[in-house]
VOPAGU-2260 file (C-alpha; in pm, 1 decimal, decimal comma):
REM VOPAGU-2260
SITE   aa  ch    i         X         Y         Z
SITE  UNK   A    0    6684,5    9071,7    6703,3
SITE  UNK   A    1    6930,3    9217,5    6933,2
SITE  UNK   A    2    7249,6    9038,0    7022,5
SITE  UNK   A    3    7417,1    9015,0    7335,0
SITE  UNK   A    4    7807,9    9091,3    7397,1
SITE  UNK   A    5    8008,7    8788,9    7356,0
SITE  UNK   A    6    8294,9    8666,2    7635,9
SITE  UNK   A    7    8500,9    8426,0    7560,8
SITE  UNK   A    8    8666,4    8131,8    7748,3
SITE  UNK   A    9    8987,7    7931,4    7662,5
SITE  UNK   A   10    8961,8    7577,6    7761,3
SITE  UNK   A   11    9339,8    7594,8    7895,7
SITE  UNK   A   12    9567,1    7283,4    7965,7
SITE  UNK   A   13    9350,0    7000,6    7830,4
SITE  UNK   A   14    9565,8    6777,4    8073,1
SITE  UNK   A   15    9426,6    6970,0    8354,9
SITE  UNK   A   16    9064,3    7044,5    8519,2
SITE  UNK   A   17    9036,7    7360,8    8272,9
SITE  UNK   A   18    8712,6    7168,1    8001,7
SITE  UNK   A   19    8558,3    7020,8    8345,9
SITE  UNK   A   20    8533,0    7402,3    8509,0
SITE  UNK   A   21    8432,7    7537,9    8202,2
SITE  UNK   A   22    8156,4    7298,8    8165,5
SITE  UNK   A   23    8064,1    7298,3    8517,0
SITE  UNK   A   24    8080,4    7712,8    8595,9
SITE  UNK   A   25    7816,9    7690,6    8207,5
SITE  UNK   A   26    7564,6    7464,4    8368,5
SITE  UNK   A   27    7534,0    7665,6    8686,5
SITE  UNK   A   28    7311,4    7916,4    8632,0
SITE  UNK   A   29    7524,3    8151,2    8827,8
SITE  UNK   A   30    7648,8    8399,1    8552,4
SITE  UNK   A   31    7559,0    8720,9    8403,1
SITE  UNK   A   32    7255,3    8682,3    8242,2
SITE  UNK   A   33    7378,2    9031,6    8013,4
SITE  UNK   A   34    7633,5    8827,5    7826,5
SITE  UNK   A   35    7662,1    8544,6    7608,2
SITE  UNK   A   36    7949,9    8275,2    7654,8
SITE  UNK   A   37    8160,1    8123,2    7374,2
SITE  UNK   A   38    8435,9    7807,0    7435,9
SITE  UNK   A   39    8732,4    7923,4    7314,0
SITE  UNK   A   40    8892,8    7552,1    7230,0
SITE  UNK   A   41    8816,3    7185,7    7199,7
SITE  UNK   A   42    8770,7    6978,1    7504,2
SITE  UNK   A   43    8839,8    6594,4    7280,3
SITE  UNK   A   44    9183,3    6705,7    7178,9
SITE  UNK   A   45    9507,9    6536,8    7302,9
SITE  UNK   A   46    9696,3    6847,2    7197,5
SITE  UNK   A   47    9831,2    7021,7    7534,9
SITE  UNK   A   48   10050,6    7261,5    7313,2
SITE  UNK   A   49    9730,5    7399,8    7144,3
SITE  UNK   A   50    9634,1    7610,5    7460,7
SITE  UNK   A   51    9848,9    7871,6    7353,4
SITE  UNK   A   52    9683,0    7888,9    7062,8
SITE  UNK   A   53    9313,7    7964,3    7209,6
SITE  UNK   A   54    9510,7    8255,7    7395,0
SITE  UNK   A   55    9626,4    8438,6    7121,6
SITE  UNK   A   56    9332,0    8365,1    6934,6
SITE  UNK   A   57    9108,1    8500,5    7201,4
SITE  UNK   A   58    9345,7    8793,7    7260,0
SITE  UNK   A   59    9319,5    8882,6    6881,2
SITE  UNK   A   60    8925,7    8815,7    6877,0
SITE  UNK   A   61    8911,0    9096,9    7148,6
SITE  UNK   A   62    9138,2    9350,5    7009,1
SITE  UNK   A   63    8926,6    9294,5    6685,1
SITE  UNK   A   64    8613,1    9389,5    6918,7
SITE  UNK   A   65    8436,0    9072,9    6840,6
SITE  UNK   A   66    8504,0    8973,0    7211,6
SITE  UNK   A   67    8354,4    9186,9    7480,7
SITE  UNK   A   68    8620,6    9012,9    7730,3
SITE  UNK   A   69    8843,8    8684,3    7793,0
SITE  UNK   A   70    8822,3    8461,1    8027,2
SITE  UNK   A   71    9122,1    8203,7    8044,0
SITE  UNK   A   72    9107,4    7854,0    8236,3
SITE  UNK   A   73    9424,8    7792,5    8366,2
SITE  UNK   A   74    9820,2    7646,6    8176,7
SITE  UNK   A   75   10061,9    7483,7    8273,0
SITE  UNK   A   76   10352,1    7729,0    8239,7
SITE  UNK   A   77   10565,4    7517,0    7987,9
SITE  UNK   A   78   10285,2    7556,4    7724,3
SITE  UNK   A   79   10334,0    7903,9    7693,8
SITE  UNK   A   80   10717,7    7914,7    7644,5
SITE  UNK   A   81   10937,5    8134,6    7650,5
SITE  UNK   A   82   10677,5    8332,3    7824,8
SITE  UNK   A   83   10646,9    8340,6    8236,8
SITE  UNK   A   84   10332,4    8262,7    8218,4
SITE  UNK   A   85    9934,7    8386,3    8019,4
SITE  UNK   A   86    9987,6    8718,8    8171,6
SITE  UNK   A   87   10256,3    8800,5    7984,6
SITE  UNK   A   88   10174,4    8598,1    7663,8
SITE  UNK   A   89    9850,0    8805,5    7637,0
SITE  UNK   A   90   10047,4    9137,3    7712,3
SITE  UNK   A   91   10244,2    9099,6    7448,4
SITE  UNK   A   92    9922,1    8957,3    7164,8
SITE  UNK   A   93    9778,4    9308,2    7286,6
SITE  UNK   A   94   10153,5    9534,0    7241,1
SITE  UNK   A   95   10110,2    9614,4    7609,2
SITE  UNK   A   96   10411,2    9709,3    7754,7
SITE  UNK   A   97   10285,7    9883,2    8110,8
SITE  UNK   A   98   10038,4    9588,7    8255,9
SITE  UNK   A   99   10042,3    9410,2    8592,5
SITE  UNK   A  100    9899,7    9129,8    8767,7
SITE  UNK   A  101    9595,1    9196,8    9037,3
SITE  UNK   A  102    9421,2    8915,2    9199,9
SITE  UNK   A  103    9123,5    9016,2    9405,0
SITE  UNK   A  104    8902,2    8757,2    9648,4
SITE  UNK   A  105    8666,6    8821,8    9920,7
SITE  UNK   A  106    8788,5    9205,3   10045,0
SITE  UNK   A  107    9123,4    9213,5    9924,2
SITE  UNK   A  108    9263,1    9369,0    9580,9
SITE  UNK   A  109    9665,5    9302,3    9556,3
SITE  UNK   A  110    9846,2    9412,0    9256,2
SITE  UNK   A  111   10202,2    9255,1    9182,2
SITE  UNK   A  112   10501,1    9432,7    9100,9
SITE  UNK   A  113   10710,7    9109,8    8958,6
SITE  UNK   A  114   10517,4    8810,8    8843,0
SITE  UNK   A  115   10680,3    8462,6    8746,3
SITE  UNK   A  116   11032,8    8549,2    8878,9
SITE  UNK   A  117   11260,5    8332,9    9043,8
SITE  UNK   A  118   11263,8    8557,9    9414,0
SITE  UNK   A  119   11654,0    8571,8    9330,5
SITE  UNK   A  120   11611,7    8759,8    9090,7
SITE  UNK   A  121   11328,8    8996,2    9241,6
SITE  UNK   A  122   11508,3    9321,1    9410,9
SITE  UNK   A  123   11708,4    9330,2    9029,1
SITE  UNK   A  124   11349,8    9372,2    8871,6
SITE  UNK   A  125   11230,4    9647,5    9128,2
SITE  UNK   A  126   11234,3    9984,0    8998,5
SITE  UNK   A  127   11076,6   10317,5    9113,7
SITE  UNK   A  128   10898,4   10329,1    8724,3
SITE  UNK   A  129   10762,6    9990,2    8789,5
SITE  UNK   A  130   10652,7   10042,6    9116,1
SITE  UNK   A  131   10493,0   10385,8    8985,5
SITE  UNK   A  132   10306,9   10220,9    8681,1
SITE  UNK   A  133   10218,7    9908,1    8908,8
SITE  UNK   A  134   10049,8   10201,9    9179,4
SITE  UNK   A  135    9904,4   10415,2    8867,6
SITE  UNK   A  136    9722,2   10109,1    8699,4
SITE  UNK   A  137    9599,6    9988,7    9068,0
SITE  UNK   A  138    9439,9   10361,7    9087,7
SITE  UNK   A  139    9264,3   10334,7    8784,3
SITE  UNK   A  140    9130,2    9976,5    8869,1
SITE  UNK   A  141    9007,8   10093,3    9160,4
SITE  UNK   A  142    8855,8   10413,7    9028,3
SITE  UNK   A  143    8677,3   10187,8    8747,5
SITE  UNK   A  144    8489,2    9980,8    9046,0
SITE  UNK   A  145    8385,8   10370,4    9175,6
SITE  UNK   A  146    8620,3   10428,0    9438,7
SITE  UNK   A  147    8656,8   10787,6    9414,8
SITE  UNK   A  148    8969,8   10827,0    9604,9
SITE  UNK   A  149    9162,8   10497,8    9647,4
SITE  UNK   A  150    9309,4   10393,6    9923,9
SITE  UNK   A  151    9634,4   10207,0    9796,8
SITE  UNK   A  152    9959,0   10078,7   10054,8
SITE  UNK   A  153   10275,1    9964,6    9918,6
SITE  UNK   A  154   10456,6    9666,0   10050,8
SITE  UNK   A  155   10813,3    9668,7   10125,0
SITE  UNK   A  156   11034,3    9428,0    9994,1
SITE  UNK   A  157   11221,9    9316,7   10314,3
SITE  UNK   A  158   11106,9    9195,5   10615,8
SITE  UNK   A  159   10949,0    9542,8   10854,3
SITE  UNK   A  160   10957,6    9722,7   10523,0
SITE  UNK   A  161   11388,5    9718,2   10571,8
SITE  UNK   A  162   11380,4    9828,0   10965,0
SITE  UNK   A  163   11513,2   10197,1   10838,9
SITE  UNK   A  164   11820,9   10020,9   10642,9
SITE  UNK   A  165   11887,4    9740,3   10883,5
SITE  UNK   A  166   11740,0    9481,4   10691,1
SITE  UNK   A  167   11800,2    9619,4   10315,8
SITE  UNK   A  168   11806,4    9946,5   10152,9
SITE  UNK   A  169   11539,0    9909,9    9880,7
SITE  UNK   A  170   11285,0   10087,4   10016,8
SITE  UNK   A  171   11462,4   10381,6   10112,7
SITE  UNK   A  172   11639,2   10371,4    9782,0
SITE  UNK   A  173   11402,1   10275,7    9570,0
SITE  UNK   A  174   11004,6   10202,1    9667,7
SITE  UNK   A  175   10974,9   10478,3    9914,6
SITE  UNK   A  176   11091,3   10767,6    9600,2
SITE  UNK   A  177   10828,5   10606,9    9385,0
SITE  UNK   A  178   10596,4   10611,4    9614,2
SITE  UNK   A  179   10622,4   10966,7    9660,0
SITE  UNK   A  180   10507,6   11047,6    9356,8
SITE  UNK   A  181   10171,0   10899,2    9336,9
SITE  UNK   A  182    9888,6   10896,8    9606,1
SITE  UNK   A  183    9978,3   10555,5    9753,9
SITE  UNK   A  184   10097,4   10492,4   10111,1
SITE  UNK   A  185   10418,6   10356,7   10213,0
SITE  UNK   A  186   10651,3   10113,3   10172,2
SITE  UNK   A  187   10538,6    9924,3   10466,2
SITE  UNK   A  188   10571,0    9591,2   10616,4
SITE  UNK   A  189   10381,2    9323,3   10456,0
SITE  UNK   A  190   10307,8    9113,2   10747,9
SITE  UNK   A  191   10091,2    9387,5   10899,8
SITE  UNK   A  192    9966,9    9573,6   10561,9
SITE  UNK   A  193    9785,8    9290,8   10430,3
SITE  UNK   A  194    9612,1    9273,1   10794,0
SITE  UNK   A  195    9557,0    9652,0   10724,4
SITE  UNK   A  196    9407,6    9579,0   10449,2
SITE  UNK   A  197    9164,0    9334,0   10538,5
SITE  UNK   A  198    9038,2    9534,5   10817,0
SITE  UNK   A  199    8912,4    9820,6   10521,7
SITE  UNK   A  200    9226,9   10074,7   10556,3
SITE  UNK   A  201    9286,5   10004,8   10229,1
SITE  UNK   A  202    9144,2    9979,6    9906,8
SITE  UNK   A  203    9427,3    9777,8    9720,4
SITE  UNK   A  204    9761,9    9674,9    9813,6
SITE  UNK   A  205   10060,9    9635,1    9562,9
SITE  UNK   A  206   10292,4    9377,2    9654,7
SITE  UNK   A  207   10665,2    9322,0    9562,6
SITE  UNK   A  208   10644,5    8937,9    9437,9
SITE  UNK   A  209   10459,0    8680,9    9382,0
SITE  UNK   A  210   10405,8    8478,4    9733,0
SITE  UNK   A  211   10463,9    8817,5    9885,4
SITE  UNK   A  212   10071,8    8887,4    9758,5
SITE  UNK   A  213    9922,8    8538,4    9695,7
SITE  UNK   A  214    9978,7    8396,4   10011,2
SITE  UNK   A  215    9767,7    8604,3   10254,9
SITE  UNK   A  216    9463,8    8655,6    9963,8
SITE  UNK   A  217    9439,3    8256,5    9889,9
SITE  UNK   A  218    9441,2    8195,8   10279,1
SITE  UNK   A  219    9080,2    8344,4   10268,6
SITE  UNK   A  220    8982,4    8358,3    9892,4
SITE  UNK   A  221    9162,7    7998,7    9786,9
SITE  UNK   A  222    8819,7    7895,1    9609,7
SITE  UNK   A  223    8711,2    8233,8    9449,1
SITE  UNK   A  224    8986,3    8483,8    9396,7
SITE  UNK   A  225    9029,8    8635,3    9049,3
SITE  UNK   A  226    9305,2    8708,6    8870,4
SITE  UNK   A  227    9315,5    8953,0    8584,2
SITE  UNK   A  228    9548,0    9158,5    8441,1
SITE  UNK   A  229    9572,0    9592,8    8429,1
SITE  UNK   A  230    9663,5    9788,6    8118,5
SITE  UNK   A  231    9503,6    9588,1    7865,5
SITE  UNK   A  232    9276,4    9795,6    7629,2
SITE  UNK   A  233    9017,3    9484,9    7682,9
SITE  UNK   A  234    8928,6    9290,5    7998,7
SITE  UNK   A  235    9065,3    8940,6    8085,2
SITE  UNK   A  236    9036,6    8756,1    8384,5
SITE  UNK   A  237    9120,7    8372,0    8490,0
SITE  UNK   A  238    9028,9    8169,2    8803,5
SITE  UNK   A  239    9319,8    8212,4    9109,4
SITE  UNK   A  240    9433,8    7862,4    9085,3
SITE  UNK   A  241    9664,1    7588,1    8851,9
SITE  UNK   A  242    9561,2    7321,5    8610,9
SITE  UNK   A  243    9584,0    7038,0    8875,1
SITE  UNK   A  244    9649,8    6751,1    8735,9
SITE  UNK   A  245    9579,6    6534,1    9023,8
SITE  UNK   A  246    9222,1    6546,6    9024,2
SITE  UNK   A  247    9182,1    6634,3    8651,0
SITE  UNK   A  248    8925,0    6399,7    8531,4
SITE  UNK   A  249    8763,5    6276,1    8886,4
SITE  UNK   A  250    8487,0    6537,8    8845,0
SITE  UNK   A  251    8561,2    6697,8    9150,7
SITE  UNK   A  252    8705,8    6980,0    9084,3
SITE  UNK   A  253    8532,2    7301,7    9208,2
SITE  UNK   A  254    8402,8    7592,4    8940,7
SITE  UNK   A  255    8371,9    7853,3    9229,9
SITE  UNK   A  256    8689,2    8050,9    9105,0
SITE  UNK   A  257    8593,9    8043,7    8720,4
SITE  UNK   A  258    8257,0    8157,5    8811,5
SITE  UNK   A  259    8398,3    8463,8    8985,7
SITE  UNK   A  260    8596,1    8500,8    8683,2
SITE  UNK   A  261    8345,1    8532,7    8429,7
SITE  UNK   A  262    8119,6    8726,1    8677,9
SITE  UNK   A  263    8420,6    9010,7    8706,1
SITE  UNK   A  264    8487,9    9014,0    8352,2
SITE  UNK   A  265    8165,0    9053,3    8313,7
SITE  UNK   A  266    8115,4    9328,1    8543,1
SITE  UNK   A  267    8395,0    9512,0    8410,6
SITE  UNK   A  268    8286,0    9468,6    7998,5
SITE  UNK   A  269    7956,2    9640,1    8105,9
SITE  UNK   A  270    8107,7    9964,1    8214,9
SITE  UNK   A  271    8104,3   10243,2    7937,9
């Protein structure tokens, strides 16, 4: 009897509408029928803190091979102290030191320079090598899905990508020299990149911060976008959205996200 890959899914913050998603995105009949899916977790327990735990553990159960990919409902950011947040908890399970965040809904890719930083402390974390590895691991994502040559523009950090100087000097200093030296386009302004990019200019667009690169994808992906992370030598993705607590337990909460999710991961396991 032949067995089919295994993904697994972490049940997240227990406190949250992680077990309901998980439980509703199972019953739908809307994944791929190539895999099989285990629950990485238990749904009864009153122990928040042991989300972390199903993280690592399904981190470990893929870099063991016994997981063709992860899948990871969402935390609540305390429960993975002193980490920032899964991306980086997982990064550093797998010894990853060059990974970045990309969350991708309806025709937009956007790749994140800084993650879960404080946007005080965001033009201290922006370096040409990060914006290089952030552009090179965009590339490759894009290459994986078959783009041949990707089309990939760079945000600025300041507002009209720093008016030549007027409004800040990182790009010239900094994001326009890294840019350079990859195949990428810019920096340019965000307000009209993202536009840009919806339109089909672009491929994949890799933002300076966090809000700089959620905002415009959850305005027309909120319910389906996908996050999941570059550099890791096995694929994990997560649903574009928190644990919300409000409506955790009213059996409302919508699975469309998760779904995606699993779908991607799955989508990306398959390739050779």
């Amino acid at each position: 009897m032949t067995h089919r890959p295994r993904i697994g899914i972490t049940l997240g913050d227990v406190a949250g509408i992680g077990p309901e998603i998980v439980a509703k995105a199972l019953a739908s009949d809307r994944l791929d029928k190539r895999f099989d899916y285990e629950i990485i977790g238990d749904a009864y327990t009153r122990r928040r803190a042991n989300a972390k735990k199903w993280l690592v553990e399904g981190a470990q159960r893929c870099l063991r091979g016994e997981l063709a990919a992860l899948v990871t409902a969402p935390v609540t950011k305390e429960l993975v102290a002193p980490f920032p947040g899964q991306t980086e908890l997982i990064a550093h399970v797998a010894r990853t030191k060059k990974f970045a965040m990309m969350l991708t809904g309806g025709p937009l890719r956007v790749a994140l320079v800084t993650i879960h930083e404080p946007l005080r402390r965001v033009p201290q974390l922006i370096t040409g090598r990060r914006v290089r590895d952030v552009i090179e691991l965009t590339d490759v994502f894009c290459r994986r899905l078959g783009i041949r040559k990707p089309r990939i523009g760079v945000c600025g950090l300041n507002p009209h990508a720093g008016e030549g100087g007027l409004l800040g000097d990182e790009e010239r200093r900094i994001i326009a020299p890294a840019v350079r030296c990859t195949r990428a386009t810019g920096p340019l302004p965000a307000d009209t990149l993202f536009h840009r990019h919806y339109r089909g200019e672009f491929d994949a667009v890799v933002a300076m911060y966090h809000d700089q690169g959620l905002a415009p994808l959850k305005m027309i992906a909120f319910d389906t976008g996908v996050n999941l992370t570059l550099g890791l030598p096995f694929v994990r993705t997560s649903p574009d959205h928190g644990t919300a607590p409000d409506i955790a337990g009213k059996g409302i909460a919508k699975p469309d996200s998760l779904i995606a999710a699993i779908n991607l991961a799955a989508q990306l396991a398959s390739q050779p």
